[in-house]
SEZADREN-442199 format. One record per residue (C-alpha): residue number from 1; chain; x, y, z. Coordinates in Angstrom, 1 decimal. Layout:
N
REC,num,chaine,c1,c2,c3
REC,NUM,A,X,Y,Z
...
//
This chain:
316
REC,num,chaine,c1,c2,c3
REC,1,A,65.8,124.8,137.2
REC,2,A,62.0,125.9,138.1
REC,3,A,60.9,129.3,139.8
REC,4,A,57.2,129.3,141.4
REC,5,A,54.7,131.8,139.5
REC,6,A,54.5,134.2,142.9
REC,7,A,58.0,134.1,143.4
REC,8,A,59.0,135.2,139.9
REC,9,A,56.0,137.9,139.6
REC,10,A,57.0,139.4,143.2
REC,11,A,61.0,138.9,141.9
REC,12,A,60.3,140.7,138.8
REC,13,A,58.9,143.6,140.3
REC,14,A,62.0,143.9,142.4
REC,15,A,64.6,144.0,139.6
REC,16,A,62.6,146.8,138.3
REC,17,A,63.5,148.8,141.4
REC,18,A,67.3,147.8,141.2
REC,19,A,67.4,148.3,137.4
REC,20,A,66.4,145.3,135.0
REC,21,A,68.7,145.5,132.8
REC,22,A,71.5,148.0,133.9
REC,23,A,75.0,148.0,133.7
REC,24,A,75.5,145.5,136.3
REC,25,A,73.5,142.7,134.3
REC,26,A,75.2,143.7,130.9
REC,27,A,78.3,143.1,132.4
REC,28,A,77.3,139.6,133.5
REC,29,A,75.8,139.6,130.2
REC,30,A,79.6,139.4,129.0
REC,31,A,81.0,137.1,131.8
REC,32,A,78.3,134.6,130.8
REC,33,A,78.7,134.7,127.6
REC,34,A,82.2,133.3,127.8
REC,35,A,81.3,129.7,129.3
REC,36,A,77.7,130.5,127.4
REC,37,A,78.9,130.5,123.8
REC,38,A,82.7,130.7,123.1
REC,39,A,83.8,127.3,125.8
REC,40,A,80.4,125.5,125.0
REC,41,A,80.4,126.1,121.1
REC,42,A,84.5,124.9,121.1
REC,43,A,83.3,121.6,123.3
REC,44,A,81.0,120.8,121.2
REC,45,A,82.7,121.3,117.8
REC,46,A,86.7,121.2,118.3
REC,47,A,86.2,117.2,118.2
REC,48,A,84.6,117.5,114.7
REC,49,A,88.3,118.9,113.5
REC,50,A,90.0,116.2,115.9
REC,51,A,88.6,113.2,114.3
REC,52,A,88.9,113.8,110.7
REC,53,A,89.5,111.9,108.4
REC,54,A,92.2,113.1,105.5
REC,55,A,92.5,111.2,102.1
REC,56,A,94.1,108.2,102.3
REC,57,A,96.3,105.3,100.6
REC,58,A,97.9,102.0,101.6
REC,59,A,101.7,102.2,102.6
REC,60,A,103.9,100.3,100.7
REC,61,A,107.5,99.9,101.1
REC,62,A,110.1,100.5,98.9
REC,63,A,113.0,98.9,97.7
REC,64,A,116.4,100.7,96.4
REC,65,A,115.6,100.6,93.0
REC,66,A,111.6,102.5,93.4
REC,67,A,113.3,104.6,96.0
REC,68,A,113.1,107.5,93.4
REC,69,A,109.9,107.2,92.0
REC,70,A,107.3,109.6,92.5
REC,71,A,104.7,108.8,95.0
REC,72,A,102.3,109.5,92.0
REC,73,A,103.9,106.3,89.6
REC,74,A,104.4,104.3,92.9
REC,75,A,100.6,104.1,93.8
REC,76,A,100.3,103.7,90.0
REC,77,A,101.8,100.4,90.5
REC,78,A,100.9,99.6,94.3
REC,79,A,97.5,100.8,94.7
REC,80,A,94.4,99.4,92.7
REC,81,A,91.9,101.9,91.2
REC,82,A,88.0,101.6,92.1
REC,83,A,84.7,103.4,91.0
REC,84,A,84.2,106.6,93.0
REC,85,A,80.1,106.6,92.3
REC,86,A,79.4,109.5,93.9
REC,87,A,81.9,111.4,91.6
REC,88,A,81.4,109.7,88.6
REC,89,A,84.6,108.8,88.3
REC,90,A,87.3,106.5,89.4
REC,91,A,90.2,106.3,92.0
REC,92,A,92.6,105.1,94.2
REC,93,A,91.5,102.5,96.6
REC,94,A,91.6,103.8,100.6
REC,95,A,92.0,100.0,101.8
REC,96,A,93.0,98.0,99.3
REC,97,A,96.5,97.4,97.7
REC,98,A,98.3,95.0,95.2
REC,99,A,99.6,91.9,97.0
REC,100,A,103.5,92.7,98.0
REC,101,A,106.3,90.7,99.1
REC,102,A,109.6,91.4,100.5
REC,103,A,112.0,89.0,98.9
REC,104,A,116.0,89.6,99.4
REC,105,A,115.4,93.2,100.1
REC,106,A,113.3,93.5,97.0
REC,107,A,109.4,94.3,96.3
REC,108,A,107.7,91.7,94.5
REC,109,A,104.4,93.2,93.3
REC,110,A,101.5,90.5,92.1
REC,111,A,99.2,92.8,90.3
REC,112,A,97.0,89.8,90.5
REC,113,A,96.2,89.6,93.9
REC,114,A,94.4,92.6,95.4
REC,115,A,94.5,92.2,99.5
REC,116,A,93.8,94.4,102.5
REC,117,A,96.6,97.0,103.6
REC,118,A,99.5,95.2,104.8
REC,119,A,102.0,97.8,106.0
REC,120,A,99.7,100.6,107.1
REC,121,A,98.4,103.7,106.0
REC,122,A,99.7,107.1,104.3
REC,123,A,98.0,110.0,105.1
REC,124,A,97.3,113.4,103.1
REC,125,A,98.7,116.3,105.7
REC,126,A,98.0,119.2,103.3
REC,127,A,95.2,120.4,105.4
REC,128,A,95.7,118.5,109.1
REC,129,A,99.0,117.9,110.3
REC,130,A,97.6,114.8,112.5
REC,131,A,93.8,113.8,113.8
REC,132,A,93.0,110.4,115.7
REC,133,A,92.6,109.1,112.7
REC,134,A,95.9,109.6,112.0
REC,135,A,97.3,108.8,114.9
REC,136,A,95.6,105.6,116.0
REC,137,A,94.9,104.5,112.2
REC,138,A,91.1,104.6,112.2
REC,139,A,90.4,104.1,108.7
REC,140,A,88.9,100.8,107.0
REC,141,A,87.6,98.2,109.0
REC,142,A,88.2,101.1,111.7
REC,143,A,86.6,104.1,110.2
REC,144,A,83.7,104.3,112.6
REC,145,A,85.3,105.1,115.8
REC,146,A,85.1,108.5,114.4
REC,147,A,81.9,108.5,114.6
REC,148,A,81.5,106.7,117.6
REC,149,A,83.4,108.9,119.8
REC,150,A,81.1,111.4,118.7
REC,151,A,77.9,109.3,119.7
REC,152,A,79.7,109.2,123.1
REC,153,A,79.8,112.3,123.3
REC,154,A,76.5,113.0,122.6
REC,155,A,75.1,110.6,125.3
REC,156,A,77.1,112.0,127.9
REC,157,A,75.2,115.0,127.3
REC,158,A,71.8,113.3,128.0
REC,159,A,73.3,112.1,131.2
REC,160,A,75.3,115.6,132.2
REC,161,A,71.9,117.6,131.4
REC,162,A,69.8,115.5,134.3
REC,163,A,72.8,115.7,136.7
REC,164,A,73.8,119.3,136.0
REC,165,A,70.0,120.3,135.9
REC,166,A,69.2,118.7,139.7
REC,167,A,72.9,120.3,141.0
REC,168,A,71.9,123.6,139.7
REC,169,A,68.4,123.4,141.7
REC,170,A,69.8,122.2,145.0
REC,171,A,73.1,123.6,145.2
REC,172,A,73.1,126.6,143.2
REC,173,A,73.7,127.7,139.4
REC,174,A,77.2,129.0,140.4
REC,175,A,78.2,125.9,141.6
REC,176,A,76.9,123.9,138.8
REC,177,A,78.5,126.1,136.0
REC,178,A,81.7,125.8,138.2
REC,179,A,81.8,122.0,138.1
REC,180,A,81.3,122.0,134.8
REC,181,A,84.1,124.1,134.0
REC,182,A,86.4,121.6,135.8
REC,183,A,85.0,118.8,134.2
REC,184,A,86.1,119.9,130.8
REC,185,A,89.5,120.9,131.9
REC,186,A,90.4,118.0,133.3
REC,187,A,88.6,115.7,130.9
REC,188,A,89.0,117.7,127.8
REC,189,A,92.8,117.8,128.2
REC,190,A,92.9,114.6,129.3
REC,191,A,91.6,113.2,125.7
REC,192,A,94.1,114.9,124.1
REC,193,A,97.0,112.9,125.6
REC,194,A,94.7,109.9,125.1
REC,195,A,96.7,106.8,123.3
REC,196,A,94.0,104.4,122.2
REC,197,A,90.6,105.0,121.1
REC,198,A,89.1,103.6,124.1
REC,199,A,90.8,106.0,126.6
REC,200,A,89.8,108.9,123.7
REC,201,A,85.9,107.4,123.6
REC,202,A,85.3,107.2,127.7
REC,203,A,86.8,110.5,128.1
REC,204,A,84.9,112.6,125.3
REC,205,A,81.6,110.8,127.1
REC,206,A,82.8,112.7,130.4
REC,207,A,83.4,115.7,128.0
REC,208,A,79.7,115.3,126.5
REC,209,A,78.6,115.6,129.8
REC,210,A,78.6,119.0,130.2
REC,211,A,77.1,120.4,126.5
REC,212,A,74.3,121.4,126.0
REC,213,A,74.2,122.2,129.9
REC,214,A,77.3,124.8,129.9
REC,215,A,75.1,126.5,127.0
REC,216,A,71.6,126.6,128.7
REC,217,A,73.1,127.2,132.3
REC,218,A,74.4,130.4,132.1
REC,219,A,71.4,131.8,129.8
REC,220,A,69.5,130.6,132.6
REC,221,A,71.6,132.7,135.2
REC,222,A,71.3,135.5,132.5
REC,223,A,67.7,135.4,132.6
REC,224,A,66.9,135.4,136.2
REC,225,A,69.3,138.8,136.3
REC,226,A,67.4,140.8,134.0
REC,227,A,63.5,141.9,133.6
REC,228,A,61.5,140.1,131.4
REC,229,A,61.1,142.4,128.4
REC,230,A,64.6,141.6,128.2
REC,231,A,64.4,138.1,127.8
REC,232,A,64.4,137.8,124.0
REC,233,A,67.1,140.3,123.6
REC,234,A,69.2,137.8,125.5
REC,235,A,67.9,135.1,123.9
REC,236,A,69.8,136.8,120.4
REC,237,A,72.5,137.4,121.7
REC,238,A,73.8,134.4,123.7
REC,239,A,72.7,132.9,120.0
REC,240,A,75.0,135.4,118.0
REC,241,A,77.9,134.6,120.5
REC,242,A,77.6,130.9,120.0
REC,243,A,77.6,131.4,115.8
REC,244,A,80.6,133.8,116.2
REC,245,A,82.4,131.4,118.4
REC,246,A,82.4,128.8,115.9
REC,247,A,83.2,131.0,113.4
REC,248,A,86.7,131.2,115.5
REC,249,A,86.7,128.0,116.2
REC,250,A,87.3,127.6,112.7
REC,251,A,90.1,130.3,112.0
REC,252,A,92.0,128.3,115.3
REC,253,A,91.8,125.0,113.9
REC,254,A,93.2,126.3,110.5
REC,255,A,96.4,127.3,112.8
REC,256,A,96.2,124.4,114.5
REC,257,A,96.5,121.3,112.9
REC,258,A,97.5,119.0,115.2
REC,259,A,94.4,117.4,117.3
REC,260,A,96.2,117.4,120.2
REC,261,A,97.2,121.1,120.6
REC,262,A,93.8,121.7,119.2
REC,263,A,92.2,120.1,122.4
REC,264,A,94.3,121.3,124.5
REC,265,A,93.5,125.0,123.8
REC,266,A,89.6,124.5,123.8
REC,267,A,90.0,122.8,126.9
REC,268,A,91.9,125.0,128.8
REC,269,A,91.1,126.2,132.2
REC,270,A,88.9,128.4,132.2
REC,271,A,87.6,131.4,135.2
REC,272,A,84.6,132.7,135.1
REC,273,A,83.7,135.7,138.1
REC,274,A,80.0,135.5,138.3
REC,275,A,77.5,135.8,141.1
REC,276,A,74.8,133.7,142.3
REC,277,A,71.6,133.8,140.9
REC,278,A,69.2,136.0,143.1
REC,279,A,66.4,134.6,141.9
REC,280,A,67.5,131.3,142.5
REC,281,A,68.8,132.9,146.3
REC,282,A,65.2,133.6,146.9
REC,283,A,63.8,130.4,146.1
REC,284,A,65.7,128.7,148.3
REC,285,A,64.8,131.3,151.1
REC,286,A,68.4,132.8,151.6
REC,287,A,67.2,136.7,151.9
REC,288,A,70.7,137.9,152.9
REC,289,A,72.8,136.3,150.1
REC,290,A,70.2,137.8,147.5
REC,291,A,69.9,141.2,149.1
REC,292,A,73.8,141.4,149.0
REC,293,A,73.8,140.6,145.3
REC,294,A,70.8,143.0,144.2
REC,295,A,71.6,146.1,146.5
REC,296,A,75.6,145.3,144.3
REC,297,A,73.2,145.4,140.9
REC,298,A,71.5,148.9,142.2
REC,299,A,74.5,150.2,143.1
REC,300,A,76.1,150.0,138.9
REC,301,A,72.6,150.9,137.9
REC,302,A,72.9,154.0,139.8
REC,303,A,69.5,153.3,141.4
REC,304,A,68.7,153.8,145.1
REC,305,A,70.0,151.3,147.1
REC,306,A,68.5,152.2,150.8
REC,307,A,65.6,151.8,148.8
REC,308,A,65.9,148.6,148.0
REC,309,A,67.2,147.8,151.7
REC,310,A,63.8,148.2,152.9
REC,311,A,61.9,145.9,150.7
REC,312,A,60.6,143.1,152.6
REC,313,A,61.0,139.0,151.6
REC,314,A,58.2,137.6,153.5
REC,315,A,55.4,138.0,151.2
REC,316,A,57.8,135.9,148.6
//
């Protein structure tokens, strides 16, 4: 996303005459920071809430004569205690369990034999309702898909940000903040009907693809609107928005505890009615587009737009 020295100085003397930072570009200003901040900063973070990991115990069956004990006295029996350095302290294990048998309808506990979970998992819902790792048990020998689907999607964003970068510079930054959109519709809510962890890993990489692109893109489009005594005013507040947007992302995933509904709802479709770039018009030598889009910005501004009808490209 480049600009040639003589093309920005000559462009920047232009917004000055149309208004550098008018109405017009504050209302962008707002447009953009929807994709900018609130979509980009819910990409990049809903996942975190989507793949945790509550506490955790081995499932053991019962029979009709532990049916009423408390869930409390039947780990006491089932579920091994181990040293919890890190607390200082000691507790139940997350993988291990007494060796069980089911013998005539009755549990047969050898507190001798400590083995791996044999029947499953059982999950603490007091603060999520289900994640993947619920879901698709991805705890134990399993715990780092977790983390892995977050690695994905953290390389697809290496790979988005050289394909998003060149689309932006040939076909436009519209265009490119437009695809991106649709790639985390589609994408996004396809991971939350995802039934296996492979399905959930390839689709968070085409997820990744777009962040920190949808971010940068618009503040990009943001910049080449406005003057540059602007610029770091912008800069603040694109960065407040993201912080803010997080901050909600939090307050929605305290309503939403299941992972899927969660994805779903940062995923959603999403319109945002924004113009070209003019800067980005000029470079490419397509007067009329840009001279559409700057005598509109005079126009809010309330500056002179015959004025601006006069000014000539070809010394850009």
């Amino acid at each position: 996303m480049t600009t040639t020295p003589s093309t920005a100085v000559d462009f920047d003397h232009i917004l000055q005459s149309v208004g550098s930072f008018g109405l017009y570009q504050r209302l962008i200003l707002i447009l953009l920071a929807i994709p900018s901040s609130l979509i980009s900063s819910w990409v990049a973070f809903a996942q975190i809430f989507a793949a945790a990991s509550p506490p955790h115990t081995c499932f053991v069956p019962r029979d009709f004569v532990t049916i009423n004990m408390t869930d409390e006295e039947w780990k006491n029996w089932t579920i091994p205690l181990e040293d919890d350095y890190f607390h200082k302290t000691v507790k139940f294990s997350k993988c291990k369990q007494f060796d069980t048998e089911i013998i005539d309808h009755k549990i047969v506990i050898n507190k001798s034999s400590i083995v791996d979970c044999k029947y499953g998992w059982n999950y603490n819902h007091d603060i999520y309702d289900t994640t993947i790792v619920t879901d698709m048990n991805l705890v134990c020998y399993n715990d780092f898909w977790p983390a892995f689907s977050l690695m994905a999607f953290n390389i697809g964003g290496l790979f988005g940000n050289f394909c998003i970068g060149h689309i932006a510079d040939r076909y436009g930054r519209k265009i490119a903040l437009f695809l991106m959109l649709a790639v985390i519709s589609i994408f996004g809510i396809a991971s939350a009907f995802a039934t296996d962890i492979y399905t959930y890993v390839a689709l968070r990489f085409f997820v990744g693809s777009t962040f920190p692109a949808l971010f940068s893109l618009p503040f990009v489009i943001g910049i080449e609107l406005s003057g540059p005594q602007h610029r770091i005013m912008l800069n603040t507040a694109f960065c407040t928005f993201f912080g803010l947007s997080f901050c909600f992302l939090c307050f929605i995933a305290s309503l939403l505890r299941h992972w899927k509904h969660l994805l779903i709802v940062t995923s959603a479709p999403s319109v945002v009615i924004i113009p070209e770039s003019p800067r980005w018009l000029v470079l490419k030598k397509r007067y009329s587009q840009a001279t559409d889009i700057l005598v509109r910005a005079a126009r809010f501004n309330r500056r002179s737009a015959c004025q601006f009808n006069r000014l000539q490209w070809s010394h850009i």
